[in-house]
C-alpha positions in Angstrom: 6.1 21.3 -38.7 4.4 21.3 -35.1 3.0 17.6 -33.7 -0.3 16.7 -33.1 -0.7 16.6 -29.3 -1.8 13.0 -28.3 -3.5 13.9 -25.3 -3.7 10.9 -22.9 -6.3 13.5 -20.5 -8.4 13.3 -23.4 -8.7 9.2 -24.5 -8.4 8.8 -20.7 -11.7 10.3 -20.4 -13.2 8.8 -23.3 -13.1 5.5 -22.3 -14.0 6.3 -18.8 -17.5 7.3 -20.4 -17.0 4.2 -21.9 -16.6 2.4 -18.7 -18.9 4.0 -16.7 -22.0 2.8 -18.9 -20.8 -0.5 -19.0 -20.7 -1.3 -15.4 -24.1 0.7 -14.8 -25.1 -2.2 -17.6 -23.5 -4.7 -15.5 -25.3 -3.8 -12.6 -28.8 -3.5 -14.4 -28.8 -6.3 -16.5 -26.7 -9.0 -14.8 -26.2 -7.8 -10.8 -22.7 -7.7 -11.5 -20.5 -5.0 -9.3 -16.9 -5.1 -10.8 -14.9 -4.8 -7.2 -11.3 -3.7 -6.8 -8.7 -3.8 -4.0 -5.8 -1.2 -3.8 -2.8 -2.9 -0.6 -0.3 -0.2 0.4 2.2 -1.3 2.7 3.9 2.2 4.1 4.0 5.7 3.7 5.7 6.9 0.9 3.8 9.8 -0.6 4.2 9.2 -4.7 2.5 5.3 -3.7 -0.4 7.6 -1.3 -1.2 9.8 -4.4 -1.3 6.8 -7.3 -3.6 4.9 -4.5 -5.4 7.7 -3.8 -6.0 8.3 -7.6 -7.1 4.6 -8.3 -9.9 4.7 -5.8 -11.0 8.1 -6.7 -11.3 7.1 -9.8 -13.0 3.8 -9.5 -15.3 5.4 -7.1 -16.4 7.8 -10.1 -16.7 5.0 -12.4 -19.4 3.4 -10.2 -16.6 0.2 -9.2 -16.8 -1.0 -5.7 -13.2 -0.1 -4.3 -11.6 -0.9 -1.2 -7.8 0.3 -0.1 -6.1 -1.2 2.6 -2.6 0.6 4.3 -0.4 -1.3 6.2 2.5 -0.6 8.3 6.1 0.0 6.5 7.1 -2.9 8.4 4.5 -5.6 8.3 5.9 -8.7 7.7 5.7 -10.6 4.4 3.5 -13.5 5.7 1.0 -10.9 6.9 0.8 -9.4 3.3 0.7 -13.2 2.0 -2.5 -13.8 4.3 -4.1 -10.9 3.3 -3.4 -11.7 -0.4 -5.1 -14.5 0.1 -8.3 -13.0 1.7 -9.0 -11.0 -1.1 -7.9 -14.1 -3.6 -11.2 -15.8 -1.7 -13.8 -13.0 -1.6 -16.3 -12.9 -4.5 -17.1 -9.0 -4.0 -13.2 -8.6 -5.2 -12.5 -8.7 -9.4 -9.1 -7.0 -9.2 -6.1 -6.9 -6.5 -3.3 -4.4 -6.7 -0.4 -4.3 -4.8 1.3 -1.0 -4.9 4.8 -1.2 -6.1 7.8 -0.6 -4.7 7.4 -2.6 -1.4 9.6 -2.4 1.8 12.9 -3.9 1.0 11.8 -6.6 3.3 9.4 -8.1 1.1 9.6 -10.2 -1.7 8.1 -8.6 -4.6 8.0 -11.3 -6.7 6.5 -13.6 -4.0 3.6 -11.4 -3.4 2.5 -10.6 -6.9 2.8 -14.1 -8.1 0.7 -15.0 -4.9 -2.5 -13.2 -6.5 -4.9 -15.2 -8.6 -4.4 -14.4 -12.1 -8.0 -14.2 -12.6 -7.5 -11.3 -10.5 -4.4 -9.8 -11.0 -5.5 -6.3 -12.7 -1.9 -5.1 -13.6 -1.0 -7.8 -15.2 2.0 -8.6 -13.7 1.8 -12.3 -12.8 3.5 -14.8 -14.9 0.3 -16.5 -16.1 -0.6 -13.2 -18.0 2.8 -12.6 -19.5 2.7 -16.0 -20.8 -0.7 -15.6 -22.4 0.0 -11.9 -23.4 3.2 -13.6 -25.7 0.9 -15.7 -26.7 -1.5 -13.7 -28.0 -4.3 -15.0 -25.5 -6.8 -13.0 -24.0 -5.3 -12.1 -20.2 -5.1 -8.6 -18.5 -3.0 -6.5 -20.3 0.0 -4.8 -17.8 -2.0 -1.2 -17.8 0.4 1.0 -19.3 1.2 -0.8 -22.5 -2.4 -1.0 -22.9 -2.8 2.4 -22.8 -0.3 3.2 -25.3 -1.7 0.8 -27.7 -5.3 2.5 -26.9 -3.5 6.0 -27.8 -2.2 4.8 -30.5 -5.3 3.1 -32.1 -7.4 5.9 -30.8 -5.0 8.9 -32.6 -5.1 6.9 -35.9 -1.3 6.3 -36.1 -0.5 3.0 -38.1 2.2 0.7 -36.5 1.5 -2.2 -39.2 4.8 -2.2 -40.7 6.4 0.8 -39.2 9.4 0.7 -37.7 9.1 0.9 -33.7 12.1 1.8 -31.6 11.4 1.0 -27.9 13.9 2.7 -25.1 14.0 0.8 -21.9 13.3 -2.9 -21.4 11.5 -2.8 -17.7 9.0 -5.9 -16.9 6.3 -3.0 -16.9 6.5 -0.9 -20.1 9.5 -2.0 -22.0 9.2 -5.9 -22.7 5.9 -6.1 -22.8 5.5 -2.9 -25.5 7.6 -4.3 -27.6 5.6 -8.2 -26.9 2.3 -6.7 -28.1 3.5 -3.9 -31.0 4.7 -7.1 -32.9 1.4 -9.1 -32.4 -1.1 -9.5 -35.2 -3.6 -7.4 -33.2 -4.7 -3.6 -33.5 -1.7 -0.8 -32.7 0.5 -4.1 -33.6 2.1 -5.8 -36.9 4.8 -3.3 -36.4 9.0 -4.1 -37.0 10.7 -3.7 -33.2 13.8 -2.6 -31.7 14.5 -3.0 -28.2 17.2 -0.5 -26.8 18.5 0.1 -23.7 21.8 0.9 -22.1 23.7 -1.6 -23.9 22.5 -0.5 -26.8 25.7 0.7 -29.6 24.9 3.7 -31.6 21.5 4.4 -30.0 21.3 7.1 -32.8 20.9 4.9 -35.6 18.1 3.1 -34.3 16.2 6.4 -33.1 16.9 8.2 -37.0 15.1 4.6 -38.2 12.2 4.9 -36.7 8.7 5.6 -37.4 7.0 5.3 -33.4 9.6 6.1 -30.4 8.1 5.1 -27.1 10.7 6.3 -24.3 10.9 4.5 -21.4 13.9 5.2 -19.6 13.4 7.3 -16.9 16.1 9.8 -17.9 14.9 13.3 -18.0 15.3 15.1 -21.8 17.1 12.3 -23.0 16.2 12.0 -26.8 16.5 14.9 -28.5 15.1 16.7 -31.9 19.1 15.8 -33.6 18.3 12.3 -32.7 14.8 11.5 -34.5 13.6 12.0 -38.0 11.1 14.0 -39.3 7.5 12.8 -38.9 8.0 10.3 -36.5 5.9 9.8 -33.5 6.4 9.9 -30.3 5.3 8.3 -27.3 6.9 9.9 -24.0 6.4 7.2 -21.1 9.2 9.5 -18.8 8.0 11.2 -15.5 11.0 12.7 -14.0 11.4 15.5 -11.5 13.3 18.2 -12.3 12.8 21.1 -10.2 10.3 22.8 -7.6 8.0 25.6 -8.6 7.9 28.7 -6.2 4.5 27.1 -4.7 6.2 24.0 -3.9 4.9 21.9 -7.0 6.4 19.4 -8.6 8.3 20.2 -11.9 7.9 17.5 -14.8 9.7 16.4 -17.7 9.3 13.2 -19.7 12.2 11.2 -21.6 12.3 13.4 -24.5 12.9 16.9 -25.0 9.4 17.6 -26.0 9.9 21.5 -26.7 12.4 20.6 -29.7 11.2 17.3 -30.8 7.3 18.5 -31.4 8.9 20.5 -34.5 9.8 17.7 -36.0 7.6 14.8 -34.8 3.9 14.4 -36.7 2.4 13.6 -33.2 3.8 13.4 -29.5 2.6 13.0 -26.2 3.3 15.2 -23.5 4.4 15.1 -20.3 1.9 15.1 -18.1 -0.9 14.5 -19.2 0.2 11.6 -21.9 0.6 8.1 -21.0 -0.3 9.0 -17.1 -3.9 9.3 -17.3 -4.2 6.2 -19.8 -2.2 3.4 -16.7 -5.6 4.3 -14.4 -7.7 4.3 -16.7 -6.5 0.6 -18.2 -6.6 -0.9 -14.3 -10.4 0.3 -14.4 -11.0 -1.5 -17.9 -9.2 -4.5 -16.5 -11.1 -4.7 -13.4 -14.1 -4.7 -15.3 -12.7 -7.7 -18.0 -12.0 -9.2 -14.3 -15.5 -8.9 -13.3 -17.3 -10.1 -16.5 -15.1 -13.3 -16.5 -16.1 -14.2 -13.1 -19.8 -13.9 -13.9 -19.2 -15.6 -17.4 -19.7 -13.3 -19.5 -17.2 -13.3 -21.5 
């Protein structure tokens, strides 16, 4: 048996269709331009490339974007301040701090600094809280995207047995918050690993939906899973150079062994990459219709 590809390229681009007639609707029927803010603070050229793709993209989507870069070594009061500006202006919906900052800057100060009513990755504690509570809140982008893969490839989670590798703020915790909500892509059994996990195997043979989040190239392998189980590769690890100087990817599992046993797997890239954009552009746009009332 070979898997289905889950192609995160291809849903990405669906729901950007999506989103682009609903904020040319916004704009005809209710004078409503969803507006976004990307704050770099540095140079470091991974952060560059996801800003770069974040604008591009909400550019295309007809979303009024603005990216600010600031010196590696602007101080944290300065970031505050600026925080703040955006928390004030009305042509803002969404605010986005890249992440990591300069070790000089309190991560956790700044992003719990943005409104909430703003805050488009969904990162501040106002949104966790209502996301384990089942309230409407931005969703943290790329859980949101996997649960749109999911519901969008027609795999069933309601009662399957979900094995979740990695328990990050950012994909971990919060997968395995909204796989056991009564909610679509949810109703599902979940275990948690990570690297106290004992006999990681036993879990990974049990389970029904893997979603590998570890940031360990290869790490799961075919020996490991069962047959017919899908898989949801969140890994992007670096693992070589091509002659032309391009980056050489691999996700968390060894995708060229586990497709022939998996019903469905996503693969790295073009899996759950395209779907984190994508969900900051459908938050942004939540962000927007709030402020005007609408929903």
């Amino acid at each position: 048996m070979s898997a289905k590809i889950i192609s995160g390229t291809e849903v990405a681009k669906a729901i950007r269709e999506e989103l682009k007639v609903e904020v040319s609707e916004l704009k005809e029927k209710h004078n409503v331009v969803p507006g976004l803010v990307t704050i770099l603070v540095g140079e470091d050229p991974a952060s560059q490339s996801y800003v770069s793709a974040k604008n591009k993209t909400a550019h295309a989507l007809g979303i009024h974007s603005e990216q600010v870069t600031l010196d590696a070594d602007t101080k944290e009061e300065d970031l505050l301040a600026l925080v703040d500006k955006y928390n004030k202006d009305d042509k803002i919906n969404g605010i986005l701090v890249q992440l990591p900052l300069p070790k000089h800057i309190n991560e956790a100060k700044v992003l719990y600094a943005i409104d909430p009513e703003k805050d488009v990755d969904g990162f501040h504690p106002v949104n966790v809280g209502k996301m384990v509570l089942g309230e409407q809140c931005f969703l943290p982008c790329t859980p949101h995207g996997i649960l749109e893969l999911l519901v969008r490839s027609g795999v069933e989670t309601s009662g399957a047995e979900v094995v979740i590798v990695g328990r990050s703020n950012i994909v971990g915790k919060p997968m395995a918050n909204l796989m056991l909500q009564k909610r679509p892509a949810g109703n599902a059994t979940v275990t948690l690993c990570h690297t106290r996990t004992k006999d990681m195997d036993a879990h990974l043979k049990r389970a029904d939906i893997i979603i590998a989040a570890v940031g360990v190239a290869n790490m799961i392998k075919a020996d490991q899973v069962k047959e017919g189980v899908v898989v949801i590769d969140v890994g992007v690890n670096r693992i070589g150079m091509t002659d032309s100087g391009k980056a050489i990817l691999a996700g968390d599992v060894e995708f060229a062994s586990v497709k022939e046993k998996a019903s469905a797997i996503t693969p790295v890239p073009g899996g759950v990459g395209p779907m984190t954009i994508t969900m900051l552009m459908k938050n942004t746009v939540q962000a927007a219709k709030q402020a005007a009332g609408l929903i």
